[in-house]
C-alpha positions as CSV (number, residue, x, y, z in Angstrom):
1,X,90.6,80.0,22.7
2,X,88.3,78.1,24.8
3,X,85.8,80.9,24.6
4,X,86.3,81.8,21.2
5,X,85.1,78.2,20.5
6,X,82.1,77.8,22.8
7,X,81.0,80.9,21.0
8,X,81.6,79.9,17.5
9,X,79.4,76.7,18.3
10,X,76.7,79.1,19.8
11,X,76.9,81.5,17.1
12,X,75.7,78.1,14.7
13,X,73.2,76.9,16.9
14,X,71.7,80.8,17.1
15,X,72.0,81.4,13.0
16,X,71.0,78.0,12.6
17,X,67.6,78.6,13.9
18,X,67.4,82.3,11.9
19,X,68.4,80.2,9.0
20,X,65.4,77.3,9.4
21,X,63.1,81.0,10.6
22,X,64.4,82.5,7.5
23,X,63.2,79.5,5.4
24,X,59.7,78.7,6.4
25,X,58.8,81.8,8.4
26,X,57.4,83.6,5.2
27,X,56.2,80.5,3.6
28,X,54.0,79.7,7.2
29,X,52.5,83.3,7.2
30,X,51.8,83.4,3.9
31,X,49.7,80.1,4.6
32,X,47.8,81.5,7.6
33,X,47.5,85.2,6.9
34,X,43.9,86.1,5.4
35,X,46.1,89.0,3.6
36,X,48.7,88.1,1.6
37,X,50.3,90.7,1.3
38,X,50.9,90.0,5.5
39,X,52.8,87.1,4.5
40,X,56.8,88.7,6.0
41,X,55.2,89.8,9.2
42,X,56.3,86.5,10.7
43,X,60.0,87.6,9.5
44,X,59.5,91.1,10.8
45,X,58.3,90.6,13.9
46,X,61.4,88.5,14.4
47,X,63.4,91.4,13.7
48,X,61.2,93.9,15.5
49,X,61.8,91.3,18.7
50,X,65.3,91.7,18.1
51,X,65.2,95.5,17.7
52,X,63.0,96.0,20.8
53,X,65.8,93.5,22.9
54,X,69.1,95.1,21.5
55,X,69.2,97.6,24.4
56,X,68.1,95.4,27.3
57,X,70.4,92.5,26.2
58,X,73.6,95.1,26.6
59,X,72.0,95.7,29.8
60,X,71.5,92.5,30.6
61,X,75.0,91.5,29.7
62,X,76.2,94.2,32.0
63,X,74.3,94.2,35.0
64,X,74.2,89.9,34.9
65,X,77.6,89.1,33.2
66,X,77.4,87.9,29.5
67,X,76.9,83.9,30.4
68,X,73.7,84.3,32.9
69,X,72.5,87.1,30.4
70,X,73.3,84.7,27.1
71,X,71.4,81.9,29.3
72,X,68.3,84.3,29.8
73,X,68.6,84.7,25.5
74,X,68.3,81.3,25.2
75,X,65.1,80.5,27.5
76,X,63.3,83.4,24.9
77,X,64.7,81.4,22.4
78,X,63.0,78.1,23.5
79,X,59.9,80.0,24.5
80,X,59.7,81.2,21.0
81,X,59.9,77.9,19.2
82,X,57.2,76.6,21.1
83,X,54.8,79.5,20.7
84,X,55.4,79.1,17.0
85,X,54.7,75.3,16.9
86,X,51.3,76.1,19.1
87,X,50.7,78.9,16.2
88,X,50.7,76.8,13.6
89,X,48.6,74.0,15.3
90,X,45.8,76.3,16.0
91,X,45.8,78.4,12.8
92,X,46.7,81.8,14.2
93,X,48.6,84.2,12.4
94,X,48.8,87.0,15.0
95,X,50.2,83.7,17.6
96,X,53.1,83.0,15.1
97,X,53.6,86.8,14.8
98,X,54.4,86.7,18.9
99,X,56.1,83.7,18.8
100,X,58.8,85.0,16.0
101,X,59.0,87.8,17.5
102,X,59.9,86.1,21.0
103,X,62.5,84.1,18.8
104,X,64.0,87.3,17.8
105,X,64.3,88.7,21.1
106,X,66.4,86.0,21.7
107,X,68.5,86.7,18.5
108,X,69.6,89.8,20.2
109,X,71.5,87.8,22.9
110,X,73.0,86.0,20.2
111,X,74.0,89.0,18.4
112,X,76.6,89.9,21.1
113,X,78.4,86.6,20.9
114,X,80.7,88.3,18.0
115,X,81.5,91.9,20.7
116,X,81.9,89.2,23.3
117,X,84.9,87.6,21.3
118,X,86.3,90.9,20.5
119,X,86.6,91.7,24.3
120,X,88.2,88.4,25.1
121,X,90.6,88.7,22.5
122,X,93.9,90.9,22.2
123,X,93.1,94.7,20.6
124,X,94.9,93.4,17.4
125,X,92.9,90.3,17.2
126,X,89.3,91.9,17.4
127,X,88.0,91.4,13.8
128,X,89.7,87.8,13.7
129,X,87.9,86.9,16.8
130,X,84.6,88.5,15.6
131,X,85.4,86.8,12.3
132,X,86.1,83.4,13.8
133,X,83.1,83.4,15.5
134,X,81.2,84.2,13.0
135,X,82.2,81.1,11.3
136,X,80.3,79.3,13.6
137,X,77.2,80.2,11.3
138,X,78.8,78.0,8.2
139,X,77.0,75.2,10.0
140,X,73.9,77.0,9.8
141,X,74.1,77.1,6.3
142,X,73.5,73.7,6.0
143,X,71.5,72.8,9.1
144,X,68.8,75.2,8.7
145,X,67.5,74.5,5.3
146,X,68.1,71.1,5.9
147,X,66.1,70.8,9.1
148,X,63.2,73.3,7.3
149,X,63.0,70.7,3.9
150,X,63.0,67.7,6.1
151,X,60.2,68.7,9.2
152,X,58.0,71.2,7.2
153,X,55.7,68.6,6.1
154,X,57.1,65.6,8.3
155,X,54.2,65.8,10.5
156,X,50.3,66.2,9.5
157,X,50.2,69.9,10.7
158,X,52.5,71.9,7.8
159,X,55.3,73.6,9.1
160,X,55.3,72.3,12.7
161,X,57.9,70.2,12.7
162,X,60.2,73.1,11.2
163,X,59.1,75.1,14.7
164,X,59.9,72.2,17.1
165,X,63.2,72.2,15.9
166,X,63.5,75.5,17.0
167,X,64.2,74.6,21.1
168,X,65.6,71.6,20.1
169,X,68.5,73.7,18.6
170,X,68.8,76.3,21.3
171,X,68.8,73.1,23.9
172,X,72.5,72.4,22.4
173,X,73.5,75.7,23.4
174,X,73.1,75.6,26.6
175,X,76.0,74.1,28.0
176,X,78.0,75.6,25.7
177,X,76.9,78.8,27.2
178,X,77.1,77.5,30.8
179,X,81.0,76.9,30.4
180,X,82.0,80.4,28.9
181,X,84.4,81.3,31.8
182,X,84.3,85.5,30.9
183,X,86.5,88.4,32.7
184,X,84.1,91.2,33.7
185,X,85.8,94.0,35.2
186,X,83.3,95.2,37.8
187,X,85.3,97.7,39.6
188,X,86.4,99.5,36.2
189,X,82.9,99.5,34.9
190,X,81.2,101.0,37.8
191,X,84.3,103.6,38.5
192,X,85.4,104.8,34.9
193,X,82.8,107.8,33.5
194,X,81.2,107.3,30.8
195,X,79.9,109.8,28.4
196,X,76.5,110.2,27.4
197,X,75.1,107.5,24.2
198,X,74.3,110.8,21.8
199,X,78.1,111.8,22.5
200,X,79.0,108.1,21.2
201,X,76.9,108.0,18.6
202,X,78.0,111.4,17.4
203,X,81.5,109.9,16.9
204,X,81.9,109.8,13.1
205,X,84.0,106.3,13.6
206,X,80.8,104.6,15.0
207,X,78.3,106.6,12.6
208,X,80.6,104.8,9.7
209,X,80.9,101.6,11.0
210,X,76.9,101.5,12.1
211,X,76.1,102.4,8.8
212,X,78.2,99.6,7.6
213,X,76.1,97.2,9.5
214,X,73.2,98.9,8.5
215,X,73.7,98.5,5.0
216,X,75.0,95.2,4.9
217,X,72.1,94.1,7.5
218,X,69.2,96.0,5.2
219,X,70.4,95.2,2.0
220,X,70.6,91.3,2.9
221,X,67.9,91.3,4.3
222,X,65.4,92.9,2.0
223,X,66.7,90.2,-0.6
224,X,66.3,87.4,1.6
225,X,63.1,88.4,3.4
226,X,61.4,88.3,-0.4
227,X,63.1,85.7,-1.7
228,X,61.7,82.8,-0.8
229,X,57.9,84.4,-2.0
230,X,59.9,85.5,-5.5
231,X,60.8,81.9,-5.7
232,X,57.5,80.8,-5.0
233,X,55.9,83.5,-7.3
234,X,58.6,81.6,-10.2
235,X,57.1,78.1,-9.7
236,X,60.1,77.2,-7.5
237,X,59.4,74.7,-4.9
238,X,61.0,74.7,-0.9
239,X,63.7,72.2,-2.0
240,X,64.9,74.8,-4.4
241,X,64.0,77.6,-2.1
242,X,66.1,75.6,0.9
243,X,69.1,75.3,-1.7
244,X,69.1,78.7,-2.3
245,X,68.9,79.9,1.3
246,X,71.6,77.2,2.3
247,X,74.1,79.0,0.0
248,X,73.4,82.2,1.0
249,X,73.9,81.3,4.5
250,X,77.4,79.5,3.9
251,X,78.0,82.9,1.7
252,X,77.6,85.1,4.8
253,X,79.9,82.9,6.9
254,X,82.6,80.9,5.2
255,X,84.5,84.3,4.5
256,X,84.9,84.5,7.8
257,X,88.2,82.6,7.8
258,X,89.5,85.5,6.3
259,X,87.4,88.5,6.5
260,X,89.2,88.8,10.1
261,X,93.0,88.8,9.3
262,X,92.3,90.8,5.6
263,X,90.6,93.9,7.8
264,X,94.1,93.6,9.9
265,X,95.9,93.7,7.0
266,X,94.4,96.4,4.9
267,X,91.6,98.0,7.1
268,X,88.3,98.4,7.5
269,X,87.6,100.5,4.9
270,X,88.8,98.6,2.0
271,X,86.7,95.3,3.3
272,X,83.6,97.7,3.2
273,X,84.0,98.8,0.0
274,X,84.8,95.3,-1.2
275,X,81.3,95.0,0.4
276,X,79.2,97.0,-1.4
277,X,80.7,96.0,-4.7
278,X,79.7,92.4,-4.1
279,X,76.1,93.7,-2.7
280,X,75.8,95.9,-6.1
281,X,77.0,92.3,-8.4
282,X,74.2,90.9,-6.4
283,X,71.6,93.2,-7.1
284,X,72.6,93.1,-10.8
285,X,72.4,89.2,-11.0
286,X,69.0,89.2,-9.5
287,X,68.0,91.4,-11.9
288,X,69.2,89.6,-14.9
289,X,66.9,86.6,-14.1
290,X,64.7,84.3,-11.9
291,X,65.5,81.3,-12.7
292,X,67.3,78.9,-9.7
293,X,70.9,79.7,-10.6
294,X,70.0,83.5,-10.7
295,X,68.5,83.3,-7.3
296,X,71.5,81.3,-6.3
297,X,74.2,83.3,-7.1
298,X,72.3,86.8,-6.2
299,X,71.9,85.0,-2.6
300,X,75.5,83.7,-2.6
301,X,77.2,87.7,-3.2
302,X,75.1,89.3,-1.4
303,X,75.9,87.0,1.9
304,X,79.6,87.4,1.2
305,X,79.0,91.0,0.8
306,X,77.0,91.2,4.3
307,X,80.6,89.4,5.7
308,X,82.4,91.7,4.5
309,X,80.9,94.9,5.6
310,X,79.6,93.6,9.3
311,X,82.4,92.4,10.3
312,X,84.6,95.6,9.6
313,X,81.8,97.4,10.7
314,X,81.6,95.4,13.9
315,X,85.6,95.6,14.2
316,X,85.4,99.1,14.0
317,X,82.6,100.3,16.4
318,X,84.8,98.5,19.5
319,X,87.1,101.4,19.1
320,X,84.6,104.0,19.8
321,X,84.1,103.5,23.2
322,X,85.1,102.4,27.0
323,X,84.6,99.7,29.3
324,X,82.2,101.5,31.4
325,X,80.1,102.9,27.7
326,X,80.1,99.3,26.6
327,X,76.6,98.5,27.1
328,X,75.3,101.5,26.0
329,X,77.5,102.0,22.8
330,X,76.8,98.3,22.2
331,X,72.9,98.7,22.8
332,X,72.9,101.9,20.8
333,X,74.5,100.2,17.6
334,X,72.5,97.1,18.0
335,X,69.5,99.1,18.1
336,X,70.4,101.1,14.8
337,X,71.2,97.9,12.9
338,X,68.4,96.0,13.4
339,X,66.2,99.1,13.1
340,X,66.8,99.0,9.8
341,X,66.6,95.5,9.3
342,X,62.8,96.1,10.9
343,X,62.3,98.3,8.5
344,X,63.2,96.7,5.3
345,X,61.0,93.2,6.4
346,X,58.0,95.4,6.3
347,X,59.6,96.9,2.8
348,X,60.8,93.9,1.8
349,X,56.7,92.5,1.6
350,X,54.5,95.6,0.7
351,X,57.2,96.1,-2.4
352,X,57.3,92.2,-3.6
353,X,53.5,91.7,-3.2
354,X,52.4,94.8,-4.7
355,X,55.3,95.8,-7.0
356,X,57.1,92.5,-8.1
357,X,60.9,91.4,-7.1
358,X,62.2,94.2,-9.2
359,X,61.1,96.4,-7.1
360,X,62.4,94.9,-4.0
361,X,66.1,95.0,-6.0
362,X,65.5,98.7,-6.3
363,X,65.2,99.5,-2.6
364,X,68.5,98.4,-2.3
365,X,70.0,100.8,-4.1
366,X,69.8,104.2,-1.7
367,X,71.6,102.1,1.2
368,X,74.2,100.8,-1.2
369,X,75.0,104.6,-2.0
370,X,74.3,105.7,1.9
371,X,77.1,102.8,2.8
372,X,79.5,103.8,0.1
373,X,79.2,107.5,1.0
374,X,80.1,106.6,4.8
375,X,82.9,104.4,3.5
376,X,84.7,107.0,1.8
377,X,83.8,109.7,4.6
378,X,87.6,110.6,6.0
379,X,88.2,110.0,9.6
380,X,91.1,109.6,11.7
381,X,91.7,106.4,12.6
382,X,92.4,107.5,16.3
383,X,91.1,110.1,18.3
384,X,90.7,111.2,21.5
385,X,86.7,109.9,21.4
386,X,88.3,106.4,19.8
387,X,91.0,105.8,22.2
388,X,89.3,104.3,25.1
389,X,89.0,101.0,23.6
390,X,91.7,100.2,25.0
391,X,90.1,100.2,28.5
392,X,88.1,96.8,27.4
393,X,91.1,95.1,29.1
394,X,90.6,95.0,33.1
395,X,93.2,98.0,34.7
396,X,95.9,97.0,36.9
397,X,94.7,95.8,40.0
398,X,91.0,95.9,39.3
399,X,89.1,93.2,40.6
400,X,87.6,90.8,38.2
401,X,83.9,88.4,38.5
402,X,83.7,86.0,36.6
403,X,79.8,85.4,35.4
C-alpha cells in the first residue's frame, strides 16, 4: 500500500505538469511561432518525446529497476522545464519545441507508474491498483490550471513563470520516487524465454486493449490539443480556458475510484464500451456549441471516457505477457499509444487552423468506430499466449533486488 501511494502522489505531480503543458503550451507557441498554423508543435513535440522514450523507458525500468529508472524520468523532466523557461526568454520557437519535447520524454517514465502498480499488486487487484493510481492525477486537475492562470503573466516575460513551475513540480517527486521499495525478480527475468515483440503484439487480447488506449489517448487528445486555440478563436480568455482544462483533468481521473473495481466486476469490455459512448456524447456536445459550458461539458465526457477505456485497456494488456516479455510488451504498447497521440497533435492543429473546430470533432469519429470494432472483436479471455501473466509474481525461490 505503501507503493501504491508513493505512486498515486507521483502520478499527480507527473499529470500535473502535462496539465499546466497542456494549458499554456499551445497558447506559448502560438505567441512565438511566425506560422500560426505551428502553434500545437509545442504539444506535439511533447508527445513525440514521449513516443520516441516509450521503449527505452521499459528498458530502462528493466535493466536499472523501476526507481533509478523513474529517477532518470524525472531529471528529463527538470531538464525540460528549464529549456522551456530559457525558450520563452529568448523568443525561440524551435527552443520551446526541444524543451517540450524533453518534458515529454520524461512523461514516458511517468507513464509506467500505472504497470508498475499492477505488478505490485495481487492478479485480481490489477485495474484497482492501476485505477488507484491513477487517482493521483485528480490533483492535477486543479494544480495545473491553477499554477498556468496564476504564473503565465506573473512575471514580465509571458508564460515564464508557467515553465518554472515545471521543475519545481517534478522536485516533489523525487523522494517520493527514492522511497518506492519494488520487488524485481532478476533471476526469473533473465532465465524465463521470452517470445519475440511481433508474437505479442499479434495476440488479439493486446491488439484490443492497445487500441483501447489508442482510442481513448487520440480521441482526448485531439479535443484537448485544439481546445484551448477554439476557445481562443471564441473570444474566451485563459481563465476560462484554465476552467475548462481543470474539469477535464478531474474528468479523466476522479473515476478512478471506481473504474478499477467496476472492470473486476463486469470486465473490460463493458468499461470500454461505456467508453466510447461517453467519447461519442462528447463529440456531440462540442458540436452543438462553443460557448464556455459547451466546451466544459465536451471536456468533462470526454476525460471520463479516456478513464474508462485506458484503464481497462491497461488492465488488460498485463495479461498478454511474462515477466521476462515485460519490457518489451510494455515498450511496444507504449509506443503504439502515444504514436497515435503524435499523430493527432499534428492533426489536431493543421485541421483547427485551416478547417475550424468542426473539423477537429470529425477526426474523432474513425477511431471511435476503430475502438468499438476492437471492443466487440470476440476473444477468449485466457489462452495459452495470455496465461503468463501470472509469472509477474517472483517463482519460488527466485532471488529478488530490490532497486
Amino acid at each position: 500500500m505503501r507503493n501504491l501511494l508513493a505512486l498515486a502522489v507521483c502520478q499527480g505531480v507527473f499529470m500535473s505538469t502535462s496539465s499546466l503543458m497542456v494549458t499554456v503550451g499551445t497558447l506559448a507557441g502560438h505567441a512565438l511561432a511566425a506560422d500560426k498554423a505551428l502553434a500545437t508543435l509545442p504539444a506535439t513535440g511533447t508527445v513525440v518525446g514521449t513516443a520516441l522514450a516509450t521503449v527505452p523507458a521499459s528498458f530502462l525500468c528493466r535493466r536499472l529497476g523501476r526507481r533509478h529508472a523513474f529517477l532518470v524520468g524525472a531529471a528529463l523532466g527538470i531538464a525540460g522545464g528549464a529549456l522551456g523557461a530559457a525558450a520563452v526568454t529568448l523568443g525561440s520557437f524551435a527552443l520551446l519545441v526541444v524543451g517540450t519535447g524533453t518534458v515529454g520524454m520524461s512523461a514516458a517514465f511517468g507513464q509506467l507508474y500505472r504497470f508498475t502498480a499492477a505488478e505490485a499488486a495481487p492478479p485480481a487487484w490489477r485495474g484497482r491498483a492501476i485505477a488507484l493510481v491513477l487517482t493521483g492525477g485528480i490533483a492535477a486537475g486543479f494544480a495545473g490550471p491553477y499554477l498556468a492562470r496564476l504564473t503565465a503573466d506573473a512575471l514580465p516575460v509571458p508564460f515564464l513563470g508557467a515553465y518554472l513551475c515545471v521543475p519545481a513540480l517534478v522536485a516533489v517527486s523525487l523522494p517520493f520516487i527514492a522511497r518506492l521499495d519494488l520487488p524485481l525478480p532478476v533471476e526469473d527475468v533473465r532465465e524465463r524465454p521470452a517470445r519475440p515483440v511481433g508474437t505479442i503484439v499479434r495476440q488479439p487480447a493486446f491488439l484490443v486493449a492497445a487500441l483501447s488506449q489508442m482510442t481513448a489517448y487520440g480521441v482526448m487528445n485531439l479535443e484537448m490539443t485544439g481546445t484551448p486555440l477554439a476557445m481562443r478563436a471564441h473570444d474566451h480568455g485563459l481563465a476560462e480556458t484554465a476552467f475548462v482544462i481543470q474539469w477535464h483533468v478531474i474528468g479523466m481521473f476522479a473515476p478512478g475510484f471506481a473504474t478499477g473495481r467496476l472492470v473486476e466486476r463486469v470486465g473490460e469490455r463493458p468499461v470500454i464500451l461505456a467508453g466510447i459512448a461517453l467519447n461519442m456524447a462528447s463529440v456531440a456536445v462540442a458540436r452543438a456549441g462553443t460557448g464556455v459550458g459547451d466546451f466544459w461539458l465536451a471536456l468533462l465526457l470526454v476525460g471520463v471516457g479516456w478513464n474508462c477505456m485506458f484503464v481497462a485497456g491497461s488492465a488488460m494488456v498485463t495479461r498478454t505477457y511474462t515477466t521476462a516479455e515485460r519490457a518489451r510488451a510494455q515498450g511496444a504498447n507504449e509506443l503504439l499509444v502515444f504514436g497515435t497521440v503524435a499523430v493527432t497533435s499534428v492533426v489536431s492543429g493543421q485541421l483547427l487552423h485551416r478547417h475550424g473546430w468542426h473539423a477537429v470533432l470529425a477526426a474523432t469519429l474513425p477511431m471511435l468506430l476503430a475502438g468499438l470494432a476492437a471492443a466487440l472483436w470476440r476473444v477468449e479471455r485466457r489462452g495459452p499466449s495470455d496465461a503468463g501473466v501470472a509469472a509477474l509474481a517472483p517463482t519460488p525461490g527466485a532471488r529478488t533486488a530490490r532497486r
